[in-house]
C-alpha positions as CSV (number, residue, x, y, z in Angstrom):
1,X,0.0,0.0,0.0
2,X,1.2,3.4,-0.9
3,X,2.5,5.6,2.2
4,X,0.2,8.8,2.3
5,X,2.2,11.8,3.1
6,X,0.6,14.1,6.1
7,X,1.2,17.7,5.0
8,X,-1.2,18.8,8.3
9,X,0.8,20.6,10.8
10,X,0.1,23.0,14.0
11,X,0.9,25.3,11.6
12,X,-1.5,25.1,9.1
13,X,-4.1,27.5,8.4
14,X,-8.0,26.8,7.7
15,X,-10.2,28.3,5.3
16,X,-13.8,27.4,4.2
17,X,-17.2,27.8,2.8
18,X,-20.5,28.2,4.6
19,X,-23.5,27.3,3.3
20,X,-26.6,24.9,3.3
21,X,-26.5,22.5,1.7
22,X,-22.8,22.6,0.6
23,X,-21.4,19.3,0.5
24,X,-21.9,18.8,-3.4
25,X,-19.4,21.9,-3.6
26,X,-16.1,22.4,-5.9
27,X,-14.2,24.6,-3.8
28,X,-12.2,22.6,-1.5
29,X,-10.9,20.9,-4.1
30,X,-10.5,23.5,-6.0
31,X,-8.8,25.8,-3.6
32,X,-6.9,22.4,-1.9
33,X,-5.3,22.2,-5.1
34,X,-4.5,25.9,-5.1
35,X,-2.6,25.1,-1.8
36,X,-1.0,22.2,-2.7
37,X,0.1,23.4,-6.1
38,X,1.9,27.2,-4.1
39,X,3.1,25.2,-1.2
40,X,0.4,27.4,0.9
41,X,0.4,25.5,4.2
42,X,-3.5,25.7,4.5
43,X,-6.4,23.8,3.9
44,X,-10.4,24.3,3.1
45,X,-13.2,22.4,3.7
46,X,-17.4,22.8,3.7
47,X,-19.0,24.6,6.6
48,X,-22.7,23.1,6.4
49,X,-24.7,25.3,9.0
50,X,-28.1,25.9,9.6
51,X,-29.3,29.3,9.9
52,X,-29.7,29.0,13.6
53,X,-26.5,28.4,13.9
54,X,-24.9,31.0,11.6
55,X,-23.8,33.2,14.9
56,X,-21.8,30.2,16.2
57,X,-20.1,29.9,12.8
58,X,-19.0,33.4,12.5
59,X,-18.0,33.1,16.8
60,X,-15.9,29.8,15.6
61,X,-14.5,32.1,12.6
62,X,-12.9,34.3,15.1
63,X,-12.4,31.8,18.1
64,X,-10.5,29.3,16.2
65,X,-8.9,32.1,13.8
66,X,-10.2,30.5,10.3
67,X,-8.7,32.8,7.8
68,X,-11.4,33.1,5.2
69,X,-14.2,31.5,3.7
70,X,-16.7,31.9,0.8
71,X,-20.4,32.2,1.2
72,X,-23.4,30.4,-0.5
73,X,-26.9,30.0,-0.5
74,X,-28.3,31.0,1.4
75,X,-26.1,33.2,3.2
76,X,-24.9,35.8,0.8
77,X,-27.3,38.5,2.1
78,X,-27.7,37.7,5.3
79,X,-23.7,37.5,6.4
80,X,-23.5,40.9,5.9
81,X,-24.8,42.3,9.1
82,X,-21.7,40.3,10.9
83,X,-19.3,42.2,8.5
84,X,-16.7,44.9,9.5
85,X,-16.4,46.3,6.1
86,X,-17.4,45.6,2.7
87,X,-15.7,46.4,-0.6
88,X,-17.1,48.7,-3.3
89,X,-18.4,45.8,-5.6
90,X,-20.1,43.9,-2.7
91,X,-22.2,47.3,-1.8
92,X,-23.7,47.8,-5.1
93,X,-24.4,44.1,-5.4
94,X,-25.7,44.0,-1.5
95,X,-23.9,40.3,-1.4
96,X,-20.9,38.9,-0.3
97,X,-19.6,35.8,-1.1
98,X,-16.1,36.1,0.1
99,X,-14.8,36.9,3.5
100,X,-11.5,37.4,4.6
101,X,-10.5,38.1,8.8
102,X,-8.2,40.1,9.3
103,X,-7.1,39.9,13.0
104,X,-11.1,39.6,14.0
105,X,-12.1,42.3,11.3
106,X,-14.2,40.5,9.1
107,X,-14.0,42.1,5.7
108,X,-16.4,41.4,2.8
109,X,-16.1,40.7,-0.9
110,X,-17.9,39.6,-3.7
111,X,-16.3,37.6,-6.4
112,X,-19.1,36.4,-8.8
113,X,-19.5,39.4,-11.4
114,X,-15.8,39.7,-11.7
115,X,-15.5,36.0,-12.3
116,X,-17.5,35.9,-14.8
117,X,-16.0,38.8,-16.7
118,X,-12.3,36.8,-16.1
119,X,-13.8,34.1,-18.0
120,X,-15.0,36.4,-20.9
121,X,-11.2,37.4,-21.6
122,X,-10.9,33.8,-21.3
123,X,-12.7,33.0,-24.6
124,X,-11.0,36.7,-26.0
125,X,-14.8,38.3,-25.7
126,X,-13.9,42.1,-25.2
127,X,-16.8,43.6,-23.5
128,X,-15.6,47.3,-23.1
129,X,-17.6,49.5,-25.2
130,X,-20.2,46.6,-26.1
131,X,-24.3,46.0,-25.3
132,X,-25.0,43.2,-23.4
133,X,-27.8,41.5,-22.7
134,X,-28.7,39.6,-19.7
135,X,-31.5,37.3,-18.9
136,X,-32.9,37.4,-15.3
137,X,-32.2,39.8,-12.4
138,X,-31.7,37.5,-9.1
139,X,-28.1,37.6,-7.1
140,X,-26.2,36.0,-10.0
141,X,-27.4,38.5,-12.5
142,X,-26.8,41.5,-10.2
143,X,-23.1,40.8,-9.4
144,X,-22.5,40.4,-13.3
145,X,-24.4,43.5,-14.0
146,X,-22.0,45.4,-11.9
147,X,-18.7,43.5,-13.0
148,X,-19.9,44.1,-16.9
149,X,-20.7,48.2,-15.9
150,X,-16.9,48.2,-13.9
151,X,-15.4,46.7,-16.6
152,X,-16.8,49.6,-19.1
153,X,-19.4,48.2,-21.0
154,X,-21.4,50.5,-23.1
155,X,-25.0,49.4,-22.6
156,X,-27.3,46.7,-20.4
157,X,-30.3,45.6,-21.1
158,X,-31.9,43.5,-18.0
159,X,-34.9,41.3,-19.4
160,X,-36.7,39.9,-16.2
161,X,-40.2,38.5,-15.2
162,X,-40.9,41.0,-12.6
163,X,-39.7,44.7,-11.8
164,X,-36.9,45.0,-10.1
165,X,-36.1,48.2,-8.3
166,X,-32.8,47.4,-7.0
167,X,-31.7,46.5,-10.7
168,X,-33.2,50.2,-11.7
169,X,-31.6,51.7,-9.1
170,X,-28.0,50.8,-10.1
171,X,-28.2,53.5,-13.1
172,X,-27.3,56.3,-10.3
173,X,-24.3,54.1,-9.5
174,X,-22.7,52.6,-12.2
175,X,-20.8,54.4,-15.1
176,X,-23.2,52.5,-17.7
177,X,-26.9,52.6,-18.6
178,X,-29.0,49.7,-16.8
179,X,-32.1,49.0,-18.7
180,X,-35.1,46.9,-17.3
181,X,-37.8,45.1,-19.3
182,X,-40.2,42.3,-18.9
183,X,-39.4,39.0,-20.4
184,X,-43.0,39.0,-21.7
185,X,-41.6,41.8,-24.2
186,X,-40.5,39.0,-26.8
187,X,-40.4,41.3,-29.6
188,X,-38.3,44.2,-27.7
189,X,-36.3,41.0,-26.3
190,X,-35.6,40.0,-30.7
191,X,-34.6,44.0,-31.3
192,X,-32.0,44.0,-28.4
193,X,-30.0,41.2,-29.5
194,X,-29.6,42.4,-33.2
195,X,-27.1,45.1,-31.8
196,X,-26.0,42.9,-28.8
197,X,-22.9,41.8,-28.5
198,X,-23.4,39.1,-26.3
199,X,-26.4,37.5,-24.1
200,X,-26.3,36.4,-20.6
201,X,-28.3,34.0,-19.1
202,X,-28.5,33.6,-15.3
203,X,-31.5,32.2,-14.5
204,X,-32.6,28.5,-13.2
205,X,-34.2,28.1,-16.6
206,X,-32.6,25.1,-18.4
207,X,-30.7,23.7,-15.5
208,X,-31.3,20.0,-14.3
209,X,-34.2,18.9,-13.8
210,X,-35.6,21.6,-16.3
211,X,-33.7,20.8,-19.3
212,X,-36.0,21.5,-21.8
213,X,-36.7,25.0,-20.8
214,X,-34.9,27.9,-22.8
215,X,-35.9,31.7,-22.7
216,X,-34.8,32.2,-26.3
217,X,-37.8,30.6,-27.9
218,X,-36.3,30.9,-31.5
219,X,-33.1,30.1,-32.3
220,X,-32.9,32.4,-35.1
221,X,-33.3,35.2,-32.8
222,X,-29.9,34.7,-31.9
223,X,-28.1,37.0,-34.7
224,X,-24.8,36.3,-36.8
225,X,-21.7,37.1,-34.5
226,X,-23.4,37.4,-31.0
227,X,-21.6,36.0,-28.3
228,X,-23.8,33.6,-25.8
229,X,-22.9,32.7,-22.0
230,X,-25.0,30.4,-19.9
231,X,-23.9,30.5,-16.2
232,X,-25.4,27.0,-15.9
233,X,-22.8,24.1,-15.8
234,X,-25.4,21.0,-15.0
235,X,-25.5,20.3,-18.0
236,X,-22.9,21.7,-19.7
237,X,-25.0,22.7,-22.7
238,X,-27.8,23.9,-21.9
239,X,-31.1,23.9,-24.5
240,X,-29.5,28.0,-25.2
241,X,-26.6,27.0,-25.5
242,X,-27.4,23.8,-28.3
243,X,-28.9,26.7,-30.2
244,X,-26.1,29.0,-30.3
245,X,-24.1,26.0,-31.3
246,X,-26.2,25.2,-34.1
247,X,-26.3,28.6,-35.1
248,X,-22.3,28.3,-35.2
249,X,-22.1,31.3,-32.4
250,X,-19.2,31.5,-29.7
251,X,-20.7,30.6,-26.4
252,X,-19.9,29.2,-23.0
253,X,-21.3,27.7,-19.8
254,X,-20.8,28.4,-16.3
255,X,-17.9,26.5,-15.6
256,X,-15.4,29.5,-15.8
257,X,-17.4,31.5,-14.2
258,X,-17.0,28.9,-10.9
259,X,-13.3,28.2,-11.5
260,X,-12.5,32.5,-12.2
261,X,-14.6,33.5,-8.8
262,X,-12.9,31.3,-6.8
263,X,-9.4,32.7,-8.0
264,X,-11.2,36.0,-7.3
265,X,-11.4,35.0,-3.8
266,X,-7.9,33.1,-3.6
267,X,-6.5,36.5,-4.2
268,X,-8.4,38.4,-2.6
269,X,-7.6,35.9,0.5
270,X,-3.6,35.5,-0.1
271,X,-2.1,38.0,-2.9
272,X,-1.2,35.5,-4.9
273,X,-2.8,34.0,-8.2
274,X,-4.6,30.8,-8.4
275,X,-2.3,28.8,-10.4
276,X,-5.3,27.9,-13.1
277,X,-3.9,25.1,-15.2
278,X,-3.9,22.3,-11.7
279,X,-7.1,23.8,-10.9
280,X,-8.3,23.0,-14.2
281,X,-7.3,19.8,-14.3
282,X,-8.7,18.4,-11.0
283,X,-12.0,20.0,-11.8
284,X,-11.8,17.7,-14.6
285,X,-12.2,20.8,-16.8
286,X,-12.4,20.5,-20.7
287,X,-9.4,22.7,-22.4
């Protein structure tokens, strides 16, 4: 039998994720790998609480010293109020999903919109100067708004079922218009993405089980050129993303998205870059 090598000293230091449920998460093996790969003696693992015990968790942060640790559903909102400080990004989202403590100062991030711009430039998808539409205006949706706004795009088009005041709202504080319509608008939905440059959808809509659903109805309405992201990843085409293949468009899922927020937060948590490529490859992540 091989000899397993113990790499767990009184030295090492803990990260994590809260969340619940959690245990079907990548991110201690994604971030484990990050460690291994730097020679970063620490480790991460999943924090499954309940919410009646979320005050315990963030006690046990500071008690045991844990040095940071992302946030899930359905936490992102609700960790705030035990925050010392929030960045910039993570006020106009109102969500963190990315804590780092600091010496008992708790300090707030959010990594989601800026991941998912990382894995734009990725793919070579420029989105300075471009209009983008986006599909659905939950927590997802408003993190990407404001990463897409930061990162100077020219125009965003929100297509949702409901109004959404907080999505309205962002117009007084980002450098880019923020546009709100009804999903029901099919037509004005068609006449956005023949000047789009690419569409984003965040919703639930054509994740497992609901594979057969698609907000695109047509796939012709997806013009010559566009660029189409799906931030689903179960499964990794969606029924959007079949047509935009078809249709011989560019187009991605949401596995960059996961793998570029966590290096978001690996930064954020120890200057140093996620080292992408082992990351990659014990994700089990198609090149």
């Amino acid at each position: 039998m091989e000899k397993l090598e113990n790499k767990i000293t009184g030295y090492t230091g803990l990260y994590g994720i809260v969340a619940n449920p959690i245990k079907h998460s990548f991110s201690p093996m994604m971030h484990n790998t990050a460690f291994q790969a730097l020679g970063i003696d620490d480790v991460y693992l999943a924090f499954e609480v309940s919410e009646d015990h979320l005050d315990d968790y963030i006690t046990s942060v500071k008690t045991l010293g844990i040095k940071g640790f992302n946030v899930s559903m359905p936490y992102k909102l609700k960790i705030m109020k035990y925050l010392d400080e929030i960045t910039d990004e993570a006020k106009l989202c109102q969500a963190v999903n990315t804590v780092k403590n600091e010496n008992g100062k708790l300090i707030g991030h959010i990594s989601d919109g800026k991941g998912f711009v990382m894995a734009c430039h990725e793919k070579g998808w420029q989105v300075e100067n471009q209009k983008i539409v986006v599909l659905g205006a939950g927590g997802a949706a408003c993190a990407i708004i404001v990463s897409l706004a930061l990162a100077k795009a020219k125009e965003i088009v929100v297509y949702n079922r409901s109004d959404k005041p907080f999505i309205r709202e962002l117009n007084d504080k980002l450098p880019c218009p923020v546009k709100l319509k009804l999903l029901s608008d099919e037509q004005g939905l068609k006449e956005d993405l023949k000047d789009a440059y690419l569409l984003v959808q965040t919703t639930y809509v054509g994740m497992h089980p609901y594979e057969e659903g698609c907000l695109i109805k047509n796939e012709n309405d997806l013009p010559e050129g566009l660029k189409v992201a799906d931030i689903i990843y179960n499964p990794k085409e969606t029924k959007l993303l079949q047509m935009a293949k078809h249709r011989h468009l560019e187009y991605m899922n949401g596995e960059g998205m996961i793998l570029y927020q966590g290096a978001v937060s690996f930064e954020f948590w120890t200057h140093q870059k996620m080292p992408i490529l082992p990351v990659k490859k014990a994700l089990k992540m198609e090149e």
